[in-house]
N, C-alpha and C positions, 0 to 999 in steps of 0.2 A: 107189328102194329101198322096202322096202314094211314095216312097220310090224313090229316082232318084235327078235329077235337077232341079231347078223349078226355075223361074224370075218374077218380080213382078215389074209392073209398074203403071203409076199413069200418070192422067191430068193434067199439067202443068198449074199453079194460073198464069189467066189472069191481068196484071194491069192496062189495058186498062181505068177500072172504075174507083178506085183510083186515075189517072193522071186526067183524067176528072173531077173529083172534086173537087180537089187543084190545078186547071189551066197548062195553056200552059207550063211552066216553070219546070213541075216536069216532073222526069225521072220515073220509076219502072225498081226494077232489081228482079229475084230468081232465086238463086242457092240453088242446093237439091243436098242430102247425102245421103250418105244409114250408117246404124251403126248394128250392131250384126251381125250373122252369115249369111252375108252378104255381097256380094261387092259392090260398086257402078258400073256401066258400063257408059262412054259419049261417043258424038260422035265425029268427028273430029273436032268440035268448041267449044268444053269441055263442051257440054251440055247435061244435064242428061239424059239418055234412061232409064234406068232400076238396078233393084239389082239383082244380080243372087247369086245359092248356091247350095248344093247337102245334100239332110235330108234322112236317114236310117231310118231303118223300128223300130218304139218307139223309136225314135229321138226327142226331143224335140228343137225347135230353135224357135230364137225373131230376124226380119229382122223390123227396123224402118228409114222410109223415114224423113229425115227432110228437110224444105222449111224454105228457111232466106231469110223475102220480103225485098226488099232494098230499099227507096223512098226517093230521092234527089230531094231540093229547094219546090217550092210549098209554099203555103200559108195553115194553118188548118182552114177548115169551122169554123165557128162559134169562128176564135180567137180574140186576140185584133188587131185592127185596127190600133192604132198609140201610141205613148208613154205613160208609165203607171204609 
């Protein structure tokens, strides 16, 4: 990487498949971060775009995206059925 600004972005975990598994009922949410030498950047509905940062020449930096899936109500495949 060569010495300046650089931004780092990433495809956004669909829960489309998820919901569809565990029925009509379930929500998916993900919110992403960024952590080290690193900012988060969102957009005006606080959702995530990118990390940005500025690395010098034998700069060593660690920029880590983290994704927290959220999944409300649903049923688990293969759970119990009714009282145990």
């Amino acid at each position: 990487m060569y010495p300046g600004k650089y931004a780092i972005s990433e495809t956004l975990f669909d829960t489309t498949n998820l919901e569809n598994q565990l029925g009509e009922t379930t929500t998916g949410t993900v919110s992403t971060t960024a952590t080290g030498d690193c900012t988060s950047q969102f957009n005006y509905l606080d959702v995530f775009q990118n990390a940005t940062g500025t690395i010098t020449n034998g700069d060593y930096q660690r920029c880590e995206i983290i994704d927290t899936i959220g999944i409300t109500s649903g049923v688990v495949p293969g759970g119990p059925v009714g009282p145990v």
